[in-house]
N, C-alpha and C positions, 0 to 999 in steps of 0.2 A: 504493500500500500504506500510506503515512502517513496520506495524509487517511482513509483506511479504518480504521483503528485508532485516528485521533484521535475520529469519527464513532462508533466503539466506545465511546469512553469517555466520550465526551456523552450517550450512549445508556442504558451502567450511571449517568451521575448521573442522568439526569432520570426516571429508573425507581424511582429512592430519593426518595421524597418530602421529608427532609429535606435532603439532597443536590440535588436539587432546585431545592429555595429559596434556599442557599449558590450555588450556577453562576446562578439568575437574579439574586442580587444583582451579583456579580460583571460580568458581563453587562452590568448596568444602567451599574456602575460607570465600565466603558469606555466604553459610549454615550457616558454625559453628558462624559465627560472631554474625549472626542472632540469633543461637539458644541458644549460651553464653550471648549473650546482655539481651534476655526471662529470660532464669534459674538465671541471677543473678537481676534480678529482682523481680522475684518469691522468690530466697532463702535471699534477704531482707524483702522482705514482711513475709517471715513463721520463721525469726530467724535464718535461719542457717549461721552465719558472715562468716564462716571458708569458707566455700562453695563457699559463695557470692565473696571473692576475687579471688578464681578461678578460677570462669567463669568471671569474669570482667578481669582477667589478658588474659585469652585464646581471650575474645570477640575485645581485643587492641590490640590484635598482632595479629587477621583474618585483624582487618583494617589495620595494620601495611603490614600484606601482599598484601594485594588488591592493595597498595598505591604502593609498590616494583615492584609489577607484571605490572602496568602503565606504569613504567620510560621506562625502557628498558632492553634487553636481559639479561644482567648481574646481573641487579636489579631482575629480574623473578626466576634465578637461585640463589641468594643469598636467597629469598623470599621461595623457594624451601629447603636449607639447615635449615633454621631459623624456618621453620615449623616442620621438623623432628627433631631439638632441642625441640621447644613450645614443640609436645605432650611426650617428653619422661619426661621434666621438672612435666608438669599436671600429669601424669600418677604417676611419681612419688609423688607428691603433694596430689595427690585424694587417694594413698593408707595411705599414713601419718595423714591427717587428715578427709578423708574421715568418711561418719556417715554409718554404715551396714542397711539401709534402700534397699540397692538395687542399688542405686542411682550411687555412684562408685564405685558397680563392673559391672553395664554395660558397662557406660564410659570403664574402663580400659578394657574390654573384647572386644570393638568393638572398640579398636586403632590397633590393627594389624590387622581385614579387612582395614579400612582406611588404612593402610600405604599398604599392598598389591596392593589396587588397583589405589594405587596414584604411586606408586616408584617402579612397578613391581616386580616380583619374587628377582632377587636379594638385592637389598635397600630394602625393604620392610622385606623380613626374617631375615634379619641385623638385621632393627628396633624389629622386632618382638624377635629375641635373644635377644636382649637387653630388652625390655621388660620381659621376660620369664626372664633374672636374677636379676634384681628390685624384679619382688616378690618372688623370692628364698631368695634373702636378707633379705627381709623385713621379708615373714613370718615362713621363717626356719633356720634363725642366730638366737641365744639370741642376739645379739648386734641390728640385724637388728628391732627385736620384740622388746628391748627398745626403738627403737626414733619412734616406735606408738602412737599416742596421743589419738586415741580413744580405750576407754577401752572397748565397748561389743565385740570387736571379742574374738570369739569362732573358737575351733578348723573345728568346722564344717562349720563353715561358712568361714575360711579361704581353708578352701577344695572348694569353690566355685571360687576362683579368678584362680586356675589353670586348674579346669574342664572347666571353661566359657572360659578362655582366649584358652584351645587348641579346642575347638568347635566351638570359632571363628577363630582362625588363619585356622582352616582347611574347616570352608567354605571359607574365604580369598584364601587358595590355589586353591580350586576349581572353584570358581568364576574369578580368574588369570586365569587359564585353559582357561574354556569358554570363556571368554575374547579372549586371544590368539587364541586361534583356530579359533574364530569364523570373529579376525583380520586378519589372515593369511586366511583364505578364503574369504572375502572381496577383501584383495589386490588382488589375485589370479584373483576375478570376475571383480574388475577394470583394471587389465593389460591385461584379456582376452580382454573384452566391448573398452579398446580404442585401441586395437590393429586393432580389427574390426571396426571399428571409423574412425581411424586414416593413416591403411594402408591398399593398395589394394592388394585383396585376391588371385591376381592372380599371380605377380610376389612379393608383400612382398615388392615393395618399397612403400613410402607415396602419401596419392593418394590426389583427385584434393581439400579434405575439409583441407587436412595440407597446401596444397598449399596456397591458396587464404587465410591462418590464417597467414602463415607464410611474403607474401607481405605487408599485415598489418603493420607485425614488419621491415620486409625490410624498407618499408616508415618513419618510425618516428626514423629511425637509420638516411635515407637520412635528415629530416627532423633538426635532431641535431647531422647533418655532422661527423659519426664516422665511421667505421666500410669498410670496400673497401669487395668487392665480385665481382663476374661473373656470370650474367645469362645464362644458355644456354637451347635453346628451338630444340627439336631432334623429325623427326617424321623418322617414318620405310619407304623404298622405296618399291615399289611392293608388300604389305602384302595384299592388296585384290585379288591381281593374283593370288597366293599363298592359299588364303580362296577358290577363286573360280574353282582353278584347283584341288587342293589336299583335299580341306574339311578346317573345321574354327579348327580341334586337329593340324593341323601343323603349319598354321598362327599363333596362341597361344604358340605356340612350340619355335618359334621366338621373340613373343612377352618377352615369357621366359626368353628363352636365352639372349636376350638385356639385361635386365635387371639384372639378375646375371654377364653378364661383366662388366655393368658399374658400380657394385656395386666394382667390383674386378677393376675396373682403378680410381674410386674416394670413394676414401674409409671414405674420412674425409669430404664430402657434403652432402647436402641434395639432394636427387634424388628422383622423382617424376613419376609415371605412371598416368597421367591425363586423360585416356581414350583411349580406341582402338588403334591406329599406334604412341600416341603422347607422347613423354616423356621429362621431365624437369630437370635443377638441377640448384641449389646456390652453385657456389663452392665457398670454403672458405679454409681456415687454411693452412695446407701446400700443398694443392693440387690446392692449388691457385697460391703460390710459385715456385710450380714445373708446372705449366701449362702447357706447352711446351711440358715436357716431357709426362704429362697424354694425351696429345690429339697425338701425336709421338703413343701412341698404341691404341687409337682411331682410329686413321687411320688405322693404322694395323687389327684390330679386328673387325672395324666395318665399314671401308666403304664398301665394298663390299667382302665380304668370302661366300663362296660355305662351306655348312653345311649339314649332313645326318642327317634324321632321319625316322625310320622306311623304310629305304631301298630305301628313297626317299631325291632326291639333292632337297637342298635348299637354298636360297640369302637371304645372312642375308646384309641389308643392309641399313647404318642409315644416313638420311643428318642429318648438326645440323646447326644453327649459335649462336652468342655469341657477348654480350656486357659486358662492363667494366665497374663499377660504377665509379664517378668521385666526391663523395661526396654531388653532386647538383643535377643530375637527378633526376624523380620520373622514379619508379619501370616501367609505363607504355611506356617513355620514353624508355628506357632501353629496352625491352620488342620490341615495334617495331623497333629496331635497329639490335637486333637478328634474327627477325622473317623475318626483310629484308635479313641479309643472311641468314637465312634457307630458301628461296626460291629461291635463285641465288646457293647456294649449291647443293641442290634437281635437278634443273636444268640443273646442270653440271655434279652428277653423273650419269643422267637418259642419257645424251647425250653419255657419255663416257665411259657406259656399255650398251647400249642399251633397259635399262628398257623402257618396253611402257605406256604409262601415263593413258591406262584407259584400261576398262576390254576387253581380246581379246578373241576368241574361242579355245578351245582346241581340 
């Protein structure tokens, strides 16, 4: 059950793109510390001192950053700058006293994949220029070729530090690519999946699984008394007369149309299609402010209008009722107090336009 829940929460980071990028630094941080803390273990045990202080200096500054990346957001981002110092400091260090065994020209050849895929395309080919002129210095200045301390390099094998280093930097770009693309169709396939999730497919506003998520958070706002809103609860008048005289493409037709007005009179709410004739919203922000005026064309647009479509008149007509948060109610509260005038509403337009309350013969 732990590793299932840790596995959880690897899962929600590496779903957040920039969250993400934080857990692969992170990640990295412990590799290297890991694998600096091994090699300079190793390279005391086999003699090579010169070595040994550099992976002992890289293995203190991965726990220096693990520790940074802990604190907080600031700390993450300094932890962030201090690493892209650490490898260009190493990188420089490993070409200086580095021994031509192999050893660091990998190291320096596989620091601009690392910084590609840690500090994307732009930071990353920063670092990576900046690397590419370290070994210009070093191995094509006289000046830069005196402060060498190891004396086997050879011309040819210094020809390996810039063939390796541009064979890694250009799998680095490549593997950025696929990265990228393969993130930007991710986000693509998650903005599709909760759109479909999230909103109903018919009129496009949020349907009954935002709803009941979203009461959730209504409650523990009432719960730690902040936030003021408007519930309001609206069902359609006559849509099943309408299904049963004309067919279910015009009823839908209304259904529609509801639904792009109220999106065009509360523009700044959450509005809700929770099923067949029934529709909801949280107003909030300045459409709460302005209430008065958004339900002034409420009225207008939606208690009763005469509407064509396909050559056939139709009644677009919505009750609704509505309660006021007072800080203290719960949601359900709230909820029957509306729902009592949506049915003293309903009742009154049905009277005063002659809607009939249940299916009659055509």
């Amino acid at each position: 059950m732990k590793m299932k829940n840790l596995l959880g929460k690897i899962r929600t980071k590496l779903d957040n793109n920039e969250e993400r990028i934080k857990f692969q630094f992170l990640v990295v941080y412990i590799l290297l510390g890991f694998v600096s803390l091994l090699m300079t273990v190793i390279n005391y045990c086999t003699g090579y001192e010169k070595l040994m202080y550099q992976t002992l200096f890289f293995s203190i500054a991965s726990i220096i950053n693990i520790i940074l990346y802990f604190l907080n957001r600031k700390c993450e981002l300094v932890a962030r700058v201090l690493f892209y110092v650490e490898i260009i400091v190493l990188f420089t260090s490993f070409i200086i006293v580095g021994e031509p065994e192999g050893f660091s020209a990998i190291w320096c050849a596989l620091f601009p994949t690392c910084g590609l895929l840690l500090y994307r395309k732009k930071y990353g080919s920063i670092l990576s220029l900046i690397l590419l002129l370290i070994i210009i210095f070093f191995y094509w200045t006289p000046f830069g070729n005196s402060l060498l301390q190891c004396e086997d390099y050879t011309k040819s094998f210094k020809l390996r530090f810039p063939i390796l280093y541009t064979a890694f930097f250009s799998i680095g770009l490549v593997l950025e690519f696929i990265l990228e693309y393969t993130q930007n169709e991710l986000s693509k396939s998650r903005e599709k999946y909760k759109k479909l999730s999230y909103y109903d497919g018919l009129t496009g506003l949020l349907n009954e699984r935002s709803y009941f998520e979203e009461i959730e958070k209504l409650n523990k706002l009432t719960e730690e008394k902040k936030d003021e809103y408007i519930i309001m609860v609206m069902d359609l008048n006559g849509l099943k007369l309408t299904n049963d005289k004309y067919g279910h493409r015009y009823g839908c037709h209304l259904v529609v149309l509801t639904g792009q007005i109220l999106q065009e009179i509360f523009k700044e709410s959450l509005l809700f299609h929770v099923g067949g004739d029934e529709f909801q919203a949280i107003i909030k922000d300045n459409d709460l402010i302005k209430f008065d005026e958004r339900m002034e064309e409420f009225n207008k647009r939606l208690l009763y209008t005469k509407v064509e479509f396909e050559n056939k008149e139709l009644v677009l007509s919505l009750a609704y009722g509505y309660a006021r948060s007072n800080h203290s109610s719960p949601y359900h509260e709230l909820f029957e107090e509306a729902d009592k005038m949506l049915y003293a509403n309903k009742k009154s337009i049905k009277e005063k336009y002659r809607i009939p309350n249940r299916r009659v013969e055509f």
